[in-house]
N, C-alpha and C positions, 0 to 999 in steps of 0.2 A: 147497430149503427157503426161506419167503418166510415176514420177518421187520418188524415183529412180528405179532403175530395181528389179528383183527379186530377194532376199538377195543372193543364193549360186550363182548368175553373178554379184555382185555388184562390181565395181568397179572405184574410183575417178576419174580415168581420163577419161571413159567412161561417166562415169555423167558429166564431166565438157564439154564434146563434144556435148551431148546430151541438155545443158541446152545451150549453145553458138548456137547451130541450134534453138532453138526456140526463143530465142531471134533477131536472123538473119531473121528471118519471116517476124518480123516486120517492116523491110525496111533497118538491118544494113550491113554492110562488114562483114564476118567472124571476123575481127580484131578487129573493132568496137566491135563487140556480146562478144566476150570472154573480152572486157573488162568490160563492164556493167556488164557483170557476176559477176568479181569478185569485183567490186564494191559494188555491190548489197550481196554480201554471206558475206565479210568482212566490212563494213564503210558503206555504205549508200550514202557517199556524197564525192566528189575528188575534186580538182584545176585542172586547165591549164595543169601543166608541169607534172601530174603524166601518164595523156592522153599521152602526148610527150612523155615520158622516154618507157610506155608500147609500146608505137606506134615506137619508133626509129625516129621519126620525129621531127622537131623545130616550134615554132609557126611561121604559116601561114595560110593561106586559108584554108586548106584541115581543121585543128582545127578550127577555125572559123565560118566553116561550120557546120562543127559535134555539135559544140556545142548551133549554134546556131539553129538545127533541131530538140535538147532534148528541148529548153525552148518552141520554137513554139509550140511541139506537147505534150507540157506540161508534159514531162515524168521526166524531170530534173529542180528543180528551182532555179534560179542563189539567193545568197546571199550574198549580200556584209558583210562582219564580221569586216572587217577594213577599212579605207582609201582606198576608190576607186583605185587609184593607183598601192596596193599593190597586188592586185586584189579578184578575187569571187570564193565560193564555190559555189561548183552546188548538189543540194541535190535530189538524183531518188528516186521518190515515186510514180510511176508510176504503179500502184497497177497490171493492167493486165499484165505489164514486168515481177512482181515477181511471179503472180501466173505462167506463162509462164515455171520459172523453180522450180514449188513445193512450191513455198516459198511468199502466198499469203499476210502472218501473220507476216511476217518478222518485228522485230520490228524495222532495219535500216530504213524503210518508213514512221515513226511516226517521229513527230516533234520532234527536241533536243535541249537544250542549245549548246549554241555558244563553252563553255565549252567540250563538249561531243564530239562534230563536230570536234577539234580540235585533240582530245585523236582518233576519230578514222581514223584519217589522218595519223598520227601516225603508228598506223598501218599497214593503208594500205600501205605506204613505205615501212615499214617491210616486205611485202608479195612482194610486185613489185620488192624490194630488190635483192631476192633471187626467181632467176626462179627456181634452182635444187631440189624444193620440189615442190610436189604437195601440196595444203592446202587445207586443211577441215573448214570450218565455221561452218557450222549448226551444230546443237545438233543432229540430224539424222545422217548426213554425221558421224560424230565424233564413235557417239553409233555403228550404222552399222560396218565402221570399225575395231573398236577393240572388237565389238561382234567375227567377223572372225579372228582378229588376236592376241586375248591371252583368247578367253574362252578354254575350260572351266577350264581350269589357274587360270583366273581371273574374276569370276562373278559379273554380274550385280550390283550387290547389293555394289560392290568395286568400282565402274565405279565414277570419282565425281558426287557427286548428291546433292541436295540440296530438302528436302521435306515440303511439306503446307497442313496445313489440318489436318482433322483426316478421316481414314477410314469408311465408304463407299468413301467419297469423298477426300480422301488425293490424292494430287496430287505430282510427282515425275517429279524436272528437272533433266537431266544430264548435265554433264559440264554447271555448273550455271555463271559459269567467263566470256564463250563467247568471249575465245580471238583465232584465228588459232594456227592448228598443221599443219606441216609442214611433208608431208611424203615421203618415197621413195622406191618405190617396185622395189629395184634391193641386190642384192649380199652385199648391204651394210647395207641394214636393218635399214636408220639412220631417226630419231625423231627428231624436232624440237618443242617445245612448246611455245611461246610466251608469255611474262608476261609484260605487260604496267606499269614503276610506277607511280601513282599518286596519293603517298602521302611520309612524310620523315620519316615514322614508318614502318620496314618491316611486323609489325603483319599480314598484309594480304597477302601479299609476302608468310609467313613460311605457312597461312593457307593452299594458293594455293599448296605448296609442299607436304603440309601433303596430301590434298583430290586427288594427283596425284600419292602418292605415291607408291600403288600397282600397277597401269600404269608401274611405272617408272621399279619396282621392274621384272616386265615380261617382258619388251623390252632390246633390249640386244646392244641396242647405243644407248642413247638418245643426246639432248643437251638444258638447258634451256637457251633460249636465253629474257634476261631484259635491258628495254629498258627503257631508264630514259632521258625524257624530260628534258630541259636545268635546271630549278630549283630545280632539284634533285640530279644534277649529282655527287654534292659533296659528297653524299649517298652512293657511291658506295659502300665504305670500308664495312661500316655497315653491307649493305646488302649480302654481301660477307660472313663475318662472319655467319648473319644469315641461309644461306645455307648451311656454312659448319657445324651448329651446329644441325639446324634440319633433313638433312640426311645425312651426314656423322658421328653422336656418337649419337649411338643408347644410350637407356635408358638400365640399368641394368635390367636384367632377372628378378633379387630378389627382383628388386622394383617392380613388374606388380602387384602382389596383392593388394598392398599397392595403388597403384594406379586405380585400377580397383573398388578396395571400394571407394576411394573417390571422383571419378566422381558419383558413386551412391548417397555416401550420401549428394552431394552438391545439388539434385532435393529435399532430405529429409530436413523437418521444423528440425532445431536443437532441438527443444524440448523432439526431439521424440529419439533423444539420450542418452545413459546410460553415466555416469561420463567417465568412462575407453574410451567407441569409441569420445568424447569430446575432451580429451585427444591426443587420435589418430587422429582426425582429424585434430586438432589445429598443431601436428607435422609435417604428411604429405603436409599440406596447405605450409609451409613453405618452401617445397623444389619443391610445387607445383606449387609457381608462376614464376617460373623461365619461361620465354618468350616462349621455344620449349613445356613448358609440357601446357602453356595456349592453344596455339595451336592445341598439341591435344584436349585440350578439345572441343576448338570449332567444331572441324570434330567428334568428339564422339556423341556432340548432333544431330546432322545430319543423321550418318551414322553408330553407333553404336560399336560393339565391338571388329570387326576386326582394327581398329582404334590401338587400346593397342596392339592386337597380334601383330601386329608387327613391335610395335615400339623399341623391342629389336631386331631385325633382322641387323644383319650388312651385307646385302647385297647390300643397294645402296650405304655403305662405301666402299666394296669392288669395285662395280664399277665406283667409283669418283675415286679410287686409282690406275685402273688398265685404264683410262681415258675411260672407255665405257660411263660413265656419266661426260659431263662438265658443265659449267658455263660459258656463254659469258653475260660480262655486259657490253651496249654499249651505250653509251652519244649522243645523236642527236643532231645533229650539224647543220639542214636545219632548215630555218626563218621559222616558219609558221602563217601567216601573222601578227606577231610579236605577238600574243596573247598565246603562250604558259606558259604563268603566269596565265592562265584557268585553265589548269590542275588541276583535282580534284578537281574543286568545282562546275562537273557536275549537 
């Protein structure tokens, strides 16, 4: 089976049918298959009760069985992370399941910290959370996607990306974060994007807004939904703030030159400066460290100059004001096996 289909048929829930049958191949239930799926596209690795909650069932047999025909056939391997008791992760690395649906290379099949395993448990709640979306994992699935639904709007070259290298051999990821979009092809057109926190400084938080922010800017409902593990939660306010500073109040128009020189001259050795631009850079630096303009800088190295164009744009303010764009920020409240004082020291 060769995955996914041909780009002008492509589509998510197709693929996720498509990758649940060949998983099903290999001896599971339809129910069983779509879940390994999405295990496998988001986390890597699940508990007990996440099986139950996707399944509608309570532990019994029917779980005990399942779980214990992944360790036998060695596609899942159980990992105690805490006190026995509390119980075990099961981690699928079961290399020919993933080639199975496209995804030989998956890096949820490599080993992780305990840390990590945790963070993408996390998530996967998130997703199992919410059946009313479809979710995208892959960087394929993602790109595909909104190749079809905001080019040639929104090109490639806007898409988040993150690059290595230098040309011949520069190499280009898309959405470097690797957290699910949440999507929905009906009359409602509505976007979810998923943001993990794990750490108590939004600076990576405002990055991710910045390098989604042409996304954000073509889609015409979105909702970012941030998810803050029990040690962060008191973060909220903050992070609140930070959203509303780096897409709801754009940067003044009259400042874009001003700024557009001095992302340039910060690659330039100061040497190589005349008194006057000295001068000028020492003023703009000052109104440059402010938290939202660091940000851009960091998506400027990256992805270059559409970055500034349209950081005066008050269009994602217009749609946070007319509520097309929200903010859910949502405190986790579920034990996970009580090691959620890992977070972010993946």
């Amino acid at each position: 089976m060769t995955l996914p289909p041909e780009p002008q048929r492509w589509d998510i829930d197709e693929v996720t049918v498509a990758r649940a049958q060949a998983v099903a191949a290999y001896g599971f239930t339809e129910r069983q298959a779509r879940f390994l799926v999405t295990v496998m596209l988001h986390s890597g690795v699940f508990v007990e009760r996440q099986y139950c909650a996707f399944a509608g069932i309570v532990h019994g047999q029917k779980t005990h069985d399942f779980l214990a025909r992944l360790v036998e056939r060695k596609i899942a391997t159980p990992i105690t992370a805490g006190t026995l008791h509390r119980g075990r992760l099961f981690h699928v690395q079961y290399k020919p399941l993933y080639a199975a649906i496209g995804e030989a290379d998956n890096r949820h099949r490599k080993p992780m910290t305990t840390g990590r395993m945790i963070e993408r448990l996390m998530i996967l709640d998130a997703v199992l959370d919410d059946r009313t979306h479809s979710w995208l994992g892959t960087e394929a699935d993602k790109r595909m996607y909104f190749m079809r639904r905001l080019r040639p709007a929104v090109p490639l070259e806007q898409f988040p990306r993150l690059t290595f290298g230098q040309t011949p051999r520069r190499t280009v990821r898309y959405f470097p974060d690797k957290l699910p979009i949440g999507v929905q092809a009906d009359e409602h057109d509505e976007h979810v994007f998923l943001y993990l926190v794990t750490r108590p400084d939004p600076m990576d938080f405002r990055v991710f807004l910045v390098r989604h922010s042409e996304l954000l800017r073509g889609l015409f409902r979105w909702t970012i939904r941030v998810l803050f593990p029990e040690p962060f939660a008191r973060g909220i306010p903050r992070f609140g703030h930070a959203a509303r500073e780096q897409l709801a109040m754009p940067i003044n128009p009259a400042a874009r030159p001003d700024l557009e020189w001095y992302f340039r001259e910060r690659q330039q050795p100061s040497r190589q400066r005349v008194p006057a631009d000295d001068l000028r850079f020492r003023r703009v630096m000052t109104w440059a460290r402010a938290p939202h303009v660091r940000a851009l800088y960091q998506v400027w190295l990256q992805q270059g100059d559409w970055v500034i164009s349209g950081a005066p744009s008050a269009i994602l303010r217009d749609k946070i004001e007319r509520r097309e764009g929200r903010f859910e920020f949502v405190s986790l409240s579920r034990q996970y096996l009580h090691l959620s004082s890992l977070v972010g020291i993946a």
